[in-house]
N, C-alpha and C positions, 0 to 999 in steps of 0.2 A: 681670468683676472677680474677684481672686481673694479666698481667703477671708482673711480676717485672724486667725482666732482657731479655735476648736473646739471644742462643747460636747458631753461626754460624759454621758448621762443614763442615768446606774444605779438612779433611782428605781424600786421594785419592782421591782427585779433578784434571784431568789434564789440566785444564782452559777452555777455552770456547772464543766464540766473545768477542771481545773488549767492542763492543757497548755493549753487558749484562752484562759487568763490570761496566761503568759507569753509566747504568740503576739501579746495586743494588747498588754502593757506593751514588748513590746519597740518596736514601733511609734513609742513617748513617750520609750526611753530607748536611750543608746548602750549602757551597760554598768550594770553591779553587778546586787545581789542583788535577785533579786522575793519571794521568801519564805522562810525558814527553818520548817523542818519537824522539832518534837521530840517525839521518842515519850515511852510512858511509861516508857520506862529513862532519859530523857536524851539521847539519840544526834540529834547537828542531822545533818536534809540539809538542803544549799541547794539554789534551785533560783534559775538565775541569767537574766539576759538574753539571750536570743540573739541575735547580732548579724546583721543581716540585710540590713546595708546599704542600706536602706528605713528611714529615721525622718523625723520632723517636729519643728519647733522653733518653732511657732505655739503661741499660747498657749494654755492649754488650763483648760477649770474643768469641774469632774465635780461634777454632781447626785447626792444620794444623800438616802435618808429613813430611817425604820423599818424601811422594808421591803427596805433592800438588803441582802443577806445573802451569805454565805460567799464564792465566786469574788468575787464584786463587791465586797465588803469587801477584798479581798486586794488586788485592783487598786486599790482607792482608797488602802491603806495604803502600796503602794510609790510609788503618785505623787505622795502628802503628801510620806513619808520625804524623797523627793530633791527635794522645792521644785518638781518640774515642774507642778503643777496646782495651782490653788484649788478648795479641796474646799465645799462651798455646800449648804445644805439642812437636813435632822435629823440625831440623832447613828444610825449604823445599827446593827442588829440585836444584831449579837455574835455570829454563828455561825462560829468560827474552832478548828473541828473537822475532823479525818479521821474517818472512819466505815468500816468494814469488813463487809459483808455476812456472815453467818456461817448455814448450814443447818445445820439439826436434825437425827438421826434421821426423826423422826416428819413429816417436812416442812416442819414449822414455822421461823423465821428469826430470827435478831435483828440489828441493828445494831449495833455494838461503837465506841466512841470508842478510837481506836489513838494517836492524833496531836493536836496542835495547830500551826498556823500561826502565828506571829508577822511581824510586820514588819520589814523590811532593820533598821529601828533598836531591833527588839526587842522591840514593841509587843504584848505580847498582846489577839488580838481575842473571842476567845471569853470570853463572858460581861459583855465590855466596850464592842465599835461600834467605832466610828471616830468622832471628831467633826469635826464640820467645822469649817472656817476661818472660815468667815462661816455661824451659824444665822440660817437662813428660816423665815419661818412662813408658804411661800408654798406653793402648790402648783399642778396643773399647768402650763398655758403662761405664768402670772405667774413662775413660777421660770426658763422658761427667756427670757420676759422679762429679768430679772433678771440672769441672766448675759451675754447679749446686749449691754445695759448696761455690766453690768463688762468686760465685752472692747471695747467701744467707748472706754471713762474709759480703756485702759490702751494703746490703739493711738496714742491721739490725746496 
């Protein structure tokens, strides 16, 4: 049987490279923007879908909690943006920061916030989450229960 639906579980996800973000949104989307990226002068980069000629048009709901944070926040916010997913769970994290490694003299290091992410529709995620579409107060396989559910109500 083929699959009818696809459920995306970013619960306790704490993101990942950028580029394997726009690697799987492209997966979900033909075109547009995955993230806008503004420094602390103002200056937007986009960073866009690459087309790949590989996508899917099965429906799709992404899990997320507390504890989804930065790459996984970013994926959830361009597949809100564009209506391609239901987004299902807690509201997540907020970490929608760039970070820059920076050495010392003395060895020592620090992280430096250079950047923030926002969403295709402008959404700042830092310090804010992502909320979802439908809050659960479900968690492990009752959430993906849940979504199983929803993608059954919406096949049929």
């Amino acid at each position: 049987e083929e699959a009818k639906g696809i459920i995306l579980d970013l619960r306790n996800n704490p993101g990942g490279l950028l580029q394997a973000v726009v690697e799987v949104a492209s997966r979900f989307l033909k075109e547009g923007v995955v993230t806008n990226i503004v420094d602390s002068e103002g200056k937007h980069t986009t960073l866009a879908v690459k087309h790949r000629g590989v996508t899917t048009d099965l429906p799709l709901v992404v899990l997320v909690n507390s504890y989804s944070a930065s790459g996984s926040e970013v994926l959830t916010g361009v597949l809100q943006d564009y209506a391609r997913a239901i987004i299902a769970g807690t509201k997540t994290y907020g970490k929608g920061s760039v970070c820059a490694p920076y050495q010392l003299k003395d060895g020592s290091g620090l992280y430096i916030t250079i950047a923030r992410w926002l969403t295709p529709n402008g959404r700042l995620i830092e310090g804010k989450g992502i909320e979802p579409d439908y809050e659960l107060a479900l968690d492990g396989e009752d959430a993906i229960q849940w979504a199983i559910d929803y993608l059954k109500s919406k096949a049929s």
